[in-house]
C-alpha positions as CSV (number, residue, x, y, z in Angstrom):
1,X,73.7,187.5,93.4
2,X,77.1,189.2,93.2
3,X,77.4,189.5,96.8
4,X,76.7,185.7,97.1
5,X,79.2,184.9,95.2
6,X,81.9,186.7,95.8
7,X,80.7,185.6,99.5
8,X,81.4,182.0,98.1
9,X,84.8,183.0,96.6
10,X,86.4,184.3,99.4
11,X,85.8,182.2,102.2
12,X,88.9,180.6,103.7
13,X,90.1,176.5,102.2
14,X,88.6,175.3,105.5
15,X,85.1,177.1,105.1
16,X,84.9,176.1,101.0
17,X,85.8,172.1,101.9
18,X,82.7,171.8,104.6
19,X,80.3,174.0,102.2
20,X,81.1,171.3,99.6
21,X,80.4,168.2,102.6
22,X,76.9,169.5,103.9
23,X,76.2,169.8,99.5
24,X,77.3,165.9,99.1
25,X,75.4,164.6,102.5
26,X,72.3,166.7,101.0
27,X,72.4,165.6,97.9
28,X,73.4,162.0,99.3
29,X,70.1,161.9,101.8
30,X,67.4,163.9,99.1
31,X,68.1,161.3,96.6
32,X,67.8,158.3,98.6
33,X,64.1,159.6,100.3
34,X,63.1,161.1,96.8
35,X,63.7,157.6,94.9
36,X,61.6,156.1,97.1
37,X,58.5,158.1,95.6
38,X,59.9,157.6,92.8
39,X,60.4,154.2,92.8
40,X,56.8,153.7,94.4
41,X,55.4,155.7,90.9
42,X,57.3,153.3,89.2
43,X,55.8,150.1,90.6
44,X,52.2,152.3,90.8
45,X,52.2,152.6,94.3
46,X,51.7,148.3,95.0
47,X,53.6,148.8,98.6
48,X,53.2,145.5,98.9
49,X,55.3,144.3,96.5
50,X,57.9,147.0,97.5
51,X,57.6,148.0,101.4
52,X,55.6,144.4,102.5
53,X,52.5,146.3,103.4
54,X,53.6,148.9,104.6
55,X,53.2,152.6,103.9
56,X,56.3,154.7,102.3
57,X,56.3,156.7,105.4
58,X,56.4,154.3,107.7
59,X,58.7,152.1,105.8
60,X,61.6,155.2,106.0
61,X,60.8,155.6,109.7
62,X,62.0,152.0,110.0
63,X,65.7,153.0,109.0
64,X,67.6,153.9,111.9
65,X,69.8,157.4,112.3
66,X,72.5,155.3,112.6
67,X,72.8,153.8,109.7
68,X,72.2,157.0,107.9
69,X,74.8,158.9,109.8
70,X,77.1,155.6,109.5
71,X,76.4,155.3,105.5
72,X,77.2,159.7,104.9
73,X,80.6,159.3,107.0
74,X,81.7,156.1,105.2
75,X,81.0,157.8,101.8
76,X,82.1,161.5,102.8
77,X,85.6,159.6,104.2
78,X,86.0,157.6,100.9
79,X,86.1,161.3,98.8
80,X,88.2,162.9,101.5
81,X,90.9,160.4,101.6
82,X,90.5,159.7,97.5
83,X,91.2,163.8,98.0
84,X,87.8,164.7,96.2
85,X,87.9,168.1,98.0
86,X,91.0,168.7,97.4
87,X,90.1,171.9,95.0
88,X,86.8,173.3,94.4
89,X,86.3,172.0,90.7
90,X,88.3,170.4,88.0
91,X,86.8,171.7,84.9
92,X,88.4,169.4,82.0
93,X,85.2,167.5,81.2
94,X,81.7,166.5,82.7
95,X,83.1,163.7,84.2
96,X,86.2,165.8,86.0
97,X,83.6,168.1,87.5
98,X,82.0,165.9,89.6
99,X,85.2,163.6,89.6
100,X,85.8,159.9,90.2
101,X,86.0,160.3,94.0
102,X,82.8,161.4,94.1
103,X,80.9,158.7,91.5
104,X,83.0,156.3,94.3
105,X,81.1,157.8,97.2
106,X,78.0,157.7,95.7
107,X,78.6,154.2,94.8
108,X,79.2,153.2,98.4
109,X,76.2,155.4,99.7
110,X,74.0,153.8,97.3
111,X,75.3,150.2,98.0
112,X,75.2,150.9,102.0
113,X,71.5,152.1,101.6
114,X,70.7,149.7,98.8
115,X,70.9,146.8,101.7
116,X,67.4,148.4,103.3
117,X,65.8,148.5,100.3
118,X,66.7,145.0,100.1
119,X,65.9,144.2,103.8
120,X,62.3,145.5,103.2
121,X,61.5,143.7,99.4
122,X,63.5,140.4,100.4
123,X,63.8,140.8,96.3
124,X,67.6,140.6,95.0
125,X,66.1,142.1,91.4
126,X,64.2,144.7,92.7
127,X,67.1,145.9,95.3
128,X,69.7,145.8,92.2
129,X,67.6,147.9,90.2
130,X,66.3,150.5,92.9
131,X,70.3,151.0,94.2
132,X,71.3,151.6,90.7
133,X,68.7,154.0,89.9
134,X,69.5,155.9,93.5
135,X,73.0,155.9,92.2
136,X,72.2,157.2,88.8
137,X,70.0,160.0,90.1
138,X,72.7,160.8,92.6
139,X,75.1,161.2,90.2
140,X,73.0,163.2,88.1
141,X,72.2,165.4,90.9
142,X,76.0,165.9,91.6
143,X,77.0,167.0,88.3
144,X,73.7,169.6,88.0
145,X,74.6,171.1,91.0
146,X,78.0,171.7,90.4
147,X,77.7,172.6,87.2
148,X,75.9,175.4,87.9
149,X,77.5,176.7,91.2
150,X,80.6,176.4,88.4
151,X,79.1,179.0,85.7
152,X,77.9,180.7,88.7
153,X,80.8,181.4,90.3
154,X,83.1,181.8,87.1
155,X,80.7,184.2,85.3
156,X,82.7,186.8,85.3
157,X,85.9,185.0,84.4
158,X,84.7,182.9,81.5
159,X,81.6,184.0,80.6
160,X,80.6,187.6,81.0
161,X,82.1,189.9,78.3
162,X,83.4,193.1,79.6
163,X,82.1,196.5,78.2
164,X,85.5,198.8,77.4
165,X,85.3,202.3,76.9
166,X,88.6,203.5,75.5
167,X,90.1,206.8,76.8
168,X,92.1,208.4,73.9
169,X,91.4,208.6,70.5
170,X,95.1,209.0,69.4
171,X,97.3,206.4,68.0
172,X,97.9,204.6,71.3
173,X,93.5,204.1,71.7
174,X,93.6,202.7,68.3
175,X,96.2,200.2,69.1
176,X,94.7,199.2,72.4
177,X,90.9,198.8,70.3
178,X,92.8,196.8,67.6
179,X,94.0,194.8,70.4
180,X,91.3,194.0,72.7
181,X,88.6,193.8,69.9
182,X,90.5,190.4,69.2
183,X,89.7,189.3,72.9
184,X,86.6,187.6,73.6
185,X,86.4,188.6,77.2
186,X,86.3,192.2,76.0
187,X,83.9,193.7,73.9
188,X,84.8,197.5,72.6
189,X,81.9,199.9,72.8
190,X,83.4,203.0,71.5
191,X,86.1,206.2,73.0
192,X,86.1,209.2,75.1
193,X,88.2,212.0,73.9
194,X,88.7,215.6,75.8
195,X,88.4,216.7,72.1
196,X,85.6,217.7,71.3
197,X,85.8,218.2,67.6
198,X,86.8,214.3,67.4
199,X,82.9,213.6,68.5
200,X,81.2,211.4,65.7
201,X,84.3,210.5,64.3
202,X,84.3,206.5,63.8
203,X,87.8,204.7,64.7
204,X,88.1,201.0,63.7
205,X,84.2,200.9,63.5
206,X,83.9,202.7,66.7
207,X,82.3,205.7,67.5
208,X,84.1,208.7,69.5
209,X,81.1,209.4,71.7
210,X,82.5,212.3,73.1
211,X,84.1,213.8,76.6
212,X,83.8,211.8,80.2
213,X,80.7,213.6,81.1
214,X,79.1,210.6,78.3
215,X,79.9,208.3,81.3
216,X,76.2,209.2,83.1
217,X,74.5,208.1,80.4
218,X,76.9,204.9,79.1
219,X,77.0,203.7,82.6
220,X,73.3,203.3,82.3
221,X,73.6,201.2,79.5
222,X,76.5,199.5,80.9
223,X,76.8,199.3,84.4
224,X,79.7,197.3,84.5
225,X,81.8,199.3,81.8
226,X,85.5,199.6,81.8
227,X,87.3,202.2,81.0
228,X,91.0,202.0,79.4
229,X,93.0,204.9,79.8
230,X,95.7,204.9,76.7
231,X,97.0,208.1,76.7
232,X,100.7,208.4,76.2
233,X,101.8,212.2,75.6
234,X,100.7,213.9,78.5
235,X,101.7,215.7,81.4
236,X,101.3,213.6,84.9
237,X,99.3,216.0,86.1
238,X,96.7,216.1,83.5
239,X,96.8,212.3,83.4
240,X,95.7,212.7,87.3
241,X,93.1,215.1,86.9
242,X,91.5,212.8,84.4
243,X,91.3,210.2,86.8
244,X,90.3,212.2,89.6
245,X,87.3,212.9,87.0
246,X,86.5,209.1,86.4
247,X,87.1,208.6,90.1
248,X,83.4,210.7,90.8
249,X,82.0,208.4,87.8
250,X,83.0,205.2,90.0
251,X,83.7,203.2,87.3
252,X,86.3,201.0,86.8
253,X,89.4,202.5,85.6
254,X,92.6,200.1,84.0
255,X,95.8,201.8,82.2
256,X,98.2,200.7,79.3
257,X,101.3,201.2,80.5
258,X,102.6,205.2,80.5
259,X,106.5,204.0,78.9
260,X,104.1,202.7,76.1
261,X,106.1,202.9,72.6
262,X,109.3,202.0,73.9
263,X,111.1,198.8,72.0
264,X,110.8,197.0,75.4
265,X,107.7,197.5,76.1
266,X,104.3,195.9,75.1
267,X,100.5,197.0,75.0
268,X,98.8,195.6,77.4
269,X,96.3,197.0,80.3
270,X,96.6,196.8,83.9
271,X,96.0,198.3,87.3
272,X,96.4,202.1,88.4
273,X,99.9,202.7,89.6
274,X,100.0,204.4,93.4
275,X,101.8,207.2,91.2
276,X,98.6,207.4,89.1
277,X,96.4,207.8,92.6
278,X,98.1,210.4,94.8
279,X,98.9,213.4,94.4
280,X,102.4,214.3,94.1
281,X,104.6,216.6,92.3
282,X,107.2,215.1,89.6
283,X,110.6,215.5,89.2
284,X,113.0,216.4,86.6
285,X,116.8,214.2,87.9
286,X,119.6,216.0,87.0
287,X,123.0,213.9,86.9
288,X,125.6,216.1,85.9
289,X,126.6,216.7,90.0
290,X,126.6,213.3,90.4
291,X,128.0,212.1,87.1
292,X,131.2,213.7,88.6
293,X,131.3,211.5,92.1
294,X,130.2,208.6,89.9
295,X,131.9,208.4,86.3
296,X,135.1,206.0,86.7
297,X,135.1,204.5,90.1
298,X,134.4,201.5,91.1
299,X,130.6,200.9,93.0
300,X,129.7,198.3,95.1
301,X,125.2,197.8,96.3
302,X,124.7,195.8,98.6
303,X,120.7,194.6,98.8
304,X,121.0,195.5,95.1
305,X,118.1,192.9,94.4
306,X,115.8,194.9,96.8
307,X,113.5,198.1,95.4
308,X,116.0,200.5,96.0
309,X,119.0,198.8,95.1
310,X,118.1,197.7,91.8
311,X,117.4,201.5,90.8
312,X,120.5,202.1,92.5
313,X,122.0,200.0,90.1
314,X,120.2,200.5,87.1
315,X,120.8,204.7,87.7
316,X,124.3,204.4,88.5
317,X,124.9,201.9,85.3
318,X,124.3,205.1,83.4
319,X,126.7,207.4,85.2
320,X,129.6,205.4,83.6
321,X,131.2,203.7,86.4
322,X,134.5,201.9,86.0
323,X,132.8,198.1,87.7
324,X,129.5,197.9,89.1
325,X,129.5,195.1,91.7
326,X,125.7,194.1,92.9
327,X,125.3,191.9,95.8
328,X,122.4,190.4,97.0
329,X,121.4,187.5,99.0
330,X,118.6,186.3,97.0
331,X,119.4,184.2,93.7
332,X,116.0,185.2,92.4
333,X,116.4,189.1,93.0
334,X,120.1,188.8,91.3
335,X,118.3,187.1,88.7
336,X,115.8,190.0,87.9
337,X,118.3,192.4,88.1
338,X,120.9,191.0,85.7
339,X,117.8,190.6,83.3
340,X,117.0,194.3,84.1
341,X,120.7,195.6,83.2
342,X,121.3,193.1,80.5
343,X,121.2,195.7,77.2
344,X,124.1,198.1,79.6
345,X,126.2,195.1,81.0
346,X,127.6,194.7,77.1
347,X,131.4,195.5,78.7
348,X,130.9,192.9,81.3
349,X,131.5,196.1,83.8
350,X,128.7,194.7,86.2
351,X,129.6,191.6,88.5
352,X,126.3,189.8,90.2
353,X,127.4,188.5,93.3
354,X,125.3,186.1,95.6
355,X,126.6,186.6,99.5
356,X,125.5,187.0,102.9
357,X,126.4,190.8,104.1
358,X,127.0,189.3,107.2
359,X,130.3,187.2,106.0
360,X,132.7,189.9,106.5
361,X,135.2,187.8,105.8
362,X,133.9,187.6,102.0
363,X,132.4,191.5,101.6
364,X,136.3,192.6,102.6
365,X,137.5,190.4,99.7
366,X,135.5,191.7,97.2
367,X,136.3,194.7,98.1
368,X,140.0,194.4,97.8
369,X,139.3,192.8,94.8
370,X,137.4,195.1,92.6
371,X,139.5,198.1,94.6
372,X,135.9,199.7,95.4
373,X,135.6,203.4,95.4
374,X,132.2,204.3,96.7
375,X,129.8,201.9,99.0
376,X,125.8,202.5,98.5
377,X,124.6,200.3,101.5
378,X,120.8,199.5,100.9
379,X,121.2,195.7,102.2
380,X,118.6,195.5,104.9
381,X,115.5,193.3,107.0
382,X,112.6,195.4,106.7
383,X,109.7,194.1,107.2
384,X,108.4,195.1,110.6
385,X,106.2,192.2,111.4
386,X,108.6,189.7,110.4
387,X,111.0,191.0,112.6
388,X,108.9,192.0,115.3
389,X,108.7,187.6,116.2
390,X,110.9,187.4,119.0
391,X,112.1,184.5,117.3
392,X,113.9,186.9,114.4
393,X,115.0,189.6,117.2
394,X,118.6,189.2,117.5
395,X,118.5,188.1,113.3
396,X,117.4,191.5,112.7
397,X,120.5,193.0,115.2
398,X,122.7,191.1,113.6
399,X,121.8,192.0,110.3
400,X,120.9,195.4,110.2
401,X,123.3,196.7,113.1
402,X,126.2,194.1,113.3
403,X,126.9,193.7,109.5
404,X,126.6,197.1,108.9
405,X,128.8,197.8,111.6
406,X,131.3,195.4,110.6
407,X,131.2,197.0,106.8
408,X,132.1,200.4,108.2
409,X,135.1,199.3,109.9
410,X,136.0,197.3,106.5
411,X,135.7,200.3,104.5
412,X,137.9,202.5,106.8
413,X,140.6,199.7,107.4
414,X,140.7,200.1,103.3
415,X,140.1,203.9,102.6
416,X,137.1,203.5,100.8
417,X,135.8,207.1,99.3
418,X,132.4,207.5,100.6
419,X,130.0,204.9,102.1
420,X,126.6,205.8,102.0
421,X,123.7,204.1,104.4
422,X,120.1,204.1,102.8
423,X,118.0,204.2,106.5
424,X,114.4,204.2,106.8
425,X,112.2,207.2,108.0
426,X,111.5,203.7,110.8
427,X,115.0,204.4,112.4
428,X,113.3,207.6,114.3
429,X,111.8,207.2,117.5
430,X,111.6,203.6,116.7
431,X,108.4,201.7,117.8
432,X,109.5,198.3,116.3
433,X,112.9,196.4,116.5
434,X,113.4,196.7,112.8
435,X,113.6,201.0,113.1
436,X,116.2,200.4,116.0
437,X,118.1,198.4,114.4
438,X,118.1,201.2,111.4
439,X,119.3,204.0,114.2
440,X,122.1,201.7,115.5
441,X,123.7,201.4,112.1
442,X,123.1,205.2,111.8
443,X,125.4,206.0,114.6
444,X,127.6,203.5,113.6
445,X,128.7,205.3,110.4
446,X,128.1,208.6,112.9
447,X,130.7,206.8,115.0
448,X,132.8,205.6,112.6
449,X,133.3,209.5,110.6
450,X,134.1,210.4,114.4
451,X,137.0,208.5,114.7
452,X,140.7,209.6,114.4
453,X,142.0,207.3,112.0
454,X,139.0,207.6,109.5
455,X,139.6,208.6,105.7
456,X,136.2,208.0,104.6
457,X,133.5,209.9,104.1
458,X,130.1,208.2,106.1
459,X,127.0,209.6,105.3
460,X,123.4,208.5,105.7
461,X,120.2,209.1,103.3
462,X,117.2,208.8,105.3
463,X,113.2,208.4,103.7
464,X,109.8,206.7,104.1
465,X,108.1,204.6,102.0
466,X,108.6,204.2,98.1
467,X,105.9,204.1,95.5
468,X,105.3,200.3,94.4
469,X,107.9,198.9,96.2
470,X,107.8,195.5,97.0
471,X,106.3,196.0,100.7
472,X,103.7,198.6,98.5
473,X,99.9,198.3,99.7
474,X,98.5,199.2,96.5
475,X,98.5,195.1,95.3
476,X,96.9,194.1,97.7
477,X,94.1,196.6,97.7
478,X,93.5,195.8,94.5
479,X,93.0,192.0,95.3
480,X,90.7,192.3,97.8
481,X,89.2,195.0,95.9
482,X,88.6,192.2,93.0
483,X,87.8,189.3,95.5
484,X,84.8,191.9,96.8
485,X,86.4,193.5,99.7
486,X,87.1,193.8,102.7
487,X,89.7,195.7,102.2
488,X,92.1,196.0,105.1
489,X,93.3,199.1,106.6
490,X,95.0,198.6,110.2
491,X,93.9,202.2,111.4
492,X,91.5,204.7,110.5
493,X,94.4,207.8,111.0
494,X,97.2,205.7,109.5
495,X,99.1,207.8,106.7
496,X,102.7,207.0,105.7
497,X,105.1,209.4,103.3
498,X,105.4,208.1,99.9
499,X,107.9,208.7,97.5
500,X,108.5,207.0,93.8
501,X,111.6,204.7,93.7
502,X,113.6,206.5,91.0
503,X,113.2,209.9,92.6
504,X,114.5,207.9,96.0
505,X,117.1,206.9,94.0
506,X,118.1,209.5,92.1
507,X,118.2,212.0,95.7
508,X,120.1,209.0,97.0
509,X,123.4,209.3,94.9
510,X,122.9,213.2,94.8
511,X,123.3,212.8,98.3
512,X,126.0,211.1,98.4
513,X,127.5,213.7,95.7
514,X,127.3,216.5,98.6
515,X,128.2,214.7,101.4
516,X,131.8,216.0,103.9
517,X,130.8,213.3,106.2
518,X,128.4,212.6,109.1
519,X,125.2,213.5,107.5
520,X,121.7,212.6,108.1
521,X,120.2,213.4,104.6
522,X,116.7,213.6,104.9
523,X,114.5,213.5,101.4
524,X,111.7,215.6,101.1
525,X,108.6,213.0,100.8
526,X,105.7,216.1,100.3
527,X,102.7,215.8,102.4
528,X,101.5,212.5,104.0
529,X,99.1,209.9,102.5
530,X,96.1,209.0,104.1
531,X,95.5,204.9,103.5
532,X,91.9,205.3,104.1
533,X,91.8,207.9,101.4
534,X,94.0,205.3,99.0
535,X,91.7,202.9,99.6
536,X,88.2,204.9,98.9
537,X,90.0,206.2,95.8
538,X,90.8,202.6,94.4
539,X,87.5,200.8,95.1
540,X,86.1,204.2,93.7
541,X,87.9,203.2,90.4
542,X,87.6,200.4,90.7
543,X,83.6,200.8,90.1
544,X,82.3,200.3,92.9
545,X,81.5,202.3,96.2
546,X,82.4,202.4,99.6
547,X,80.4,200.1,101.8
548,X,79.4,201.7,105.1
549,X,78.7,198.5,106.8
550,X,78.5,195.1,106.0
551,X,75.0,195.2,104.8
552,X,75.1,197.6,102.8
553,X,76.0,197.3,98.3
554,X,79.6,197.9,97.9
555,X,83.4,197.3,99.0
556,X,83.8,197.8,102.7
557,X,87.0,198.9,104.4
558,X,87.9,197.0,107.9
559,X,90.1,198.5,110.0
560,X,92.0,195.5,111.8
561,X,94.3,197.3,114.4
562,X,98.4,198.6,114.2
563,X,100.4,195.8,113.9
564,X,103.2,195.0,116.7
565,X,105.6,198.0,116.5
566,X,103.6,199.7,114.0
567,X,103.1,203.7,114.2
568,X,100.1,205.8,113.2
569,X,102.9,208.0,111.4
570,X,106.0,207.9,110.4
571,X,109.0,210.7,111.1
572,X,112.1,211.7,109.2
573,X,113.7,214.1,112.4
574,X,114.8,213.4,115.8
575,X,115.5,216.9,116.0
576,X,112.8,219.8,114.3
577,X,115.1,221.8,113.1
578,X,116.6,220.9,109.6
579,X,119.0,222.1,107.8
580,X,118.9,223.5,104.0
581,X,121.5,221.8,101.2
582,X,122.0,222.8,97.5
583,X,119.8,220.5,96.7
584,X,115.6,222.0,97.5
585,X,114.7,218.2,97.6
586,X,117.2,217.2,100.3
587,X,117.7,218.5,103.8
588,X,120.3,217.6,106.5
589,X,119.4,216.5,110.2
590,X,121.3,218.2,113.3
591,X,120.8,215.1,115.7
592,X,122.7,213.6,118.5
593,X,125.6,210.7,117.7
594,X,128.0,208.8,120.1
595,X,131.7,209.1,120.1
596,X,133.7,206.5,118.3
597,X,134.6,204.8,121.8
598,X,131.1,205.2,122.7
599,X,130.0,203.0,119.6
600,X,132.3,200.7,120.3
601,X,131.6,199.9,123.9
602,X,127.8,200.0,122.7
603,X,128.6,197.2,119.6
604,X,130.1,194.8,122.4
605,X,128.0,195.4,125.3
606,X,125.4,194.3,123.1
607,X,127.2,191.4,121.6
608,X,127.6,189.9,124.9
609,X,123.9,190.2,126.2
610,X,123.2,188.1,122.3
611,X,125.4,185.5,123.1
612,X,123.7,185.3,126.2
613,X,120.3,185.3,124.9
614,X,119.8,188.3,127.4
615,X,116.3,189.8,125.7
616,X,115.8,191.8,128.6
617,X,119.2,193.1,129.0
618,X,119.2,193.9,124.7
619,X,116.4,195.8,125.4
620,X,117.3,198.1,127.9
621,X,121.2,198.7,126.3
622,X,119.1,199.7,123.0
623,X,116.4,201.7,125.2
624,X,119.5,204.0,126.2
625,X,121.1,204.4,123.5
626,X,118.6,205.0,120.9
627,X,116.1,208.4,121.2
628,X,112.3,207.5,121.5
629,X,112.8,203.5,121.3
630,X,109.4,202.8,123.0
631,X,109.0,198.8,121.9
632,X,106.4,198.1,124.5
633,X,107.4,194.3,125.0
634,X,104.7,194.4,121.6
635,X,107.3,191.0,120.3
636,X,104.8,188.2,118.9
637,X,104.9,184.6,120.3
């Protein structure tokens, strides 16, 4: 029954609109052919008052297919265009679940219909009452049936209670039993400690049953059970070893959050972080090497609404810089931040500027303006199949390449300190416009530290993909996890570095702290991440298992192809032979870079073929020019 439902659920607007047509013209065509027995009981079978001697049979052979297929698409029209299937139910009352639009269909049906009955009795009385009794029953019918496809399909949102099993019997398990013991949806069946000598003990009328290897025999009892890890003080490692030992349980596993206790935040449980399911190793930052570079000077972000520019800003807020100048293009992002850094902004140090990083004009102002020391460029178009329309193509150039391009000669016409790029581990051998785009604005700054008349000191930072990010798979899994799968991998051998956001960060302005110029920092991201294994690991904890084929119990995983300009891997080096810094988390590149004049013919060769609308001619400039570009003319239409 589950499957059927969450079959039901996920079907596309299109599908869920005509499943709800063929129900009406059933319910529409069973009703009038039923009340005809009916009707006949009624009047004790005397057909000849009622079908003028005729038998029932032959008396509905007599209607024509016409005027049945005439009568549903009047009817089905009139709840269309009165936008009865508009949504799947309205649920205020009886009457809003079957809805007005569809008591009007009926109506007509019945009335349409209602003319045979009259055709065959010659009877006004006898018509009147036999259409208003088909009408009646086929309004009853209507709300019976969608009454209970409703409590079918919302079962287990309004009216199944969900077994919780509370991991932690400390003070933060106590707190989230006081808590959800007040929800309906949630009913509290007892804790799991690793302590043993806390077995028996009864918390808030709830028994400590004792360590996870209970779950074999709860699960029994409660097949559905879910288990809430609140545990606060512990080491990350523990934490994932205990859910590496609920993974093999398959049950479903949901956190309060791990900051839990600070003033800001609130008890509440959610989904497993992607820190929670892979394994990594933790760091400890330390800012007194970059507290130096940092404290007193003047900082501009740009992108400092994106992932990595808001922890930009919200790590270099603490280093005690003189003004801290966030721009962003998005009004909404700007928004988030400022309420992000509202508790340190108390000196009005922090400026939140909306602009276009592309209006050079207005980035040299602001610049002038707030005398800016140091430049942390993270402003940037990533999202490879966004770009990869040949409708964004030169957008993403002019973005990613131009602008950045522009900025660098901004900052050297007004001896700017240092200006750090934050590149992607995308910009190396680049199978997608949106990595070459990333490698020409790395040998712009290479260019521009080249160059005889430069004072500033042009470094890049370059890594893969950051934990919970914005772009981060791990929301979506979840969602088709809870809407029963698929879930949708693109390849089988896909695997992509992952890194958390404030260790990017943090390695980010420790870069900068190091750099002479010229660099290609490369952050060490540890050892690849399989996404099949993500994904087997979250519907594993997410209670369920992993389907092997579509007929078989469980969440299957569908492998849908790479993307356009997608790679099976990802690379931080051109070259294979990096270089070792103070820092054992950060490395430097040896990698080839054009001269200053080089760049420059390059940047306007290029700006030319744009103008032009030369695609082809783009192409081939950036095939030269940038190691490994391999786009395969893979642009979508």
């Amino acid at each position: 029954m589950e499957k059927i439902r969450n079959f039901l659920i996920n079907r596309s607007r299109g599908q869920k609109i005509s499943i709800i047509i063929f129900s009406d013209i059933f319910i529409f065509n069973f009703v009038f052919i039923y009340s005809f027995f009916l009707i006949s009981i009624f009047f004790n079978f005397d057909s000849t008052l009622f079908f003028k001697n005729k038998p029932i049979l032959s008396s509905l052979a007599d209607i024509s297919i016409f005027r049945i297929f005439i009568s549903n698409l009047i009817s089905i029209s009139l709840i269309y265009y009165l936008r009865g299937y508009k949504s799947f139910f309205r649920v205020n009352s009886n009457f809003s679940l079957i809805g007005k639009e569809r008591i009007y269909g009926s109506f007509v049906f019945c009335v349409l219909l209602g003319l045979f009955v009259f055709e065959n009795t010659n009877n006004f009385l006898v018509a009147l009452n036999s259409t208003f009794f088909i009408f009646m029953l086929t309004c009853f019918l209507h709300l019976s049936l969608r009454s209970i496809l409703y409590k079918f399909l919302s079962k287990n949102i309004s009216n199944e209670v969900v077994p919780i099993l509370i991991y932690g019997a400390g003070q933060a398990g106590r707190e989230t039993a006081a808590q959800l013991s007040q929800n309906p949806k949630y009913k509290v069946i007892g804790f799991i400690d690793d302590n043993s000598r806390l077995k028996g003990f009864k918390i808030l009328g709830h028994n400590v049953l004792g360590g996870p290897n209970k779950l074999i025999k709860i699960k029994k009892s409660y097949p559905n059970i879910l288990v809430v890890l609140a545990i606060i003080a512990i080491q990350p490692k523990e934490r994932k070893k205990i859910i590496s030992i609920l993974e093999d349980y398959k049950v479903q596993v949901k956190t309060i959050p791990t900051n839990y206790g600070a003033l800001e935040t609130k008890l509440e449980i959610d989904n497993l972080t992607l820190n929670d399911l892979i394994e990594r190793e933790t760091f400890d930052p330390d800012n007194s090497f970059s507290l130096k570079k940092i404290k007193n000077k003047n900082i501009l972000i740009t992108g400092a609404g994106g992932s990595i520019g808001s922890e930009l800003a919200y790590q270099i807020s603490n280093l005690n810089p003189s003004n801290l100048i966030l721009v962003d293009l998005s009004e909404f992002n700007l928004y988030k931040l400022e309420r992000k850094l509202k508790n340190i902004n108390e000196k009005n140090l922090i400026k939140f500027i909306l602009l276009d990083i592309q209006d050079s004009d207005e980035v040299e102002k602001i610049i002038k303006k707030y005398k800016i020391d140091i430049i942390f460029h993270a402003a940037a178009y990533k999202h490879v199949p966004i770009l990869q329309k040949e409708e964004n193509y030169f957008v993403a150039l002019k973005n990613n390449f131009f602008a950045t391009y522009k900025i660098c000669e901004i900052s050297q016409k007004n001896q700017i300190e240092s200006f750090v790029l934050v590149s992607s581990d995308k910009a190396v051998n680049p199978t997608n416009i949106m990595g070459a785009t990333k490698r020409l604005a790395e040998l712009s700054l290479q260019a521009f530290q080249q160059n005889k008349k430069n004072n500033t000191c042009f470094s890049i930072v370059r890594f893969g993909n950051v934990l919970n990010s914005s772009g981060s798979v791990v929301p979506l899994f979840w969602d088709q996890i809870y809407k029963g799968g698929p879930v949708t991998v693109t390849h089988e051998k896909i695997n992509r570095f992952f890194m958390t956001i404030e260790e990017a960060s943090h390695l980010v302005i420790e870069a900068n702290s190091m750099a002479k110029g010229g660099e290609v920092f490369l952050l060490d991201m540890g050892k690849p991440i399989e996404i099949k294994e993500l994904a087997k690991k979250m519907i594993h904890l997410s209670g369920n298992s992993v389907a092997e084929s579509q007929e078989d119990s469980g969440i299957e995983i569908r492998y849908t192809g790479l993307r356009p300009g997608e790679k099976l891997y990802e690379e931080l080096l051109l070259s294979k032979n990096p270089l070792s810094t103070i820092h054992s988390k950060i490395k430097k590149g040896s990698e080839k870079s054009l001269s200053f004049e080089e760049m420059l013919s390059l940047k306007n060769n290029l700006w030319k073929e744009i103008n032009q609308n030369n695609l082809e001619e783009v192409e081939r400039i950036i095939s030269k020019n940038v190691d490994g570009y391999k786009n395969e003319k893979s642009f979508q239409r």
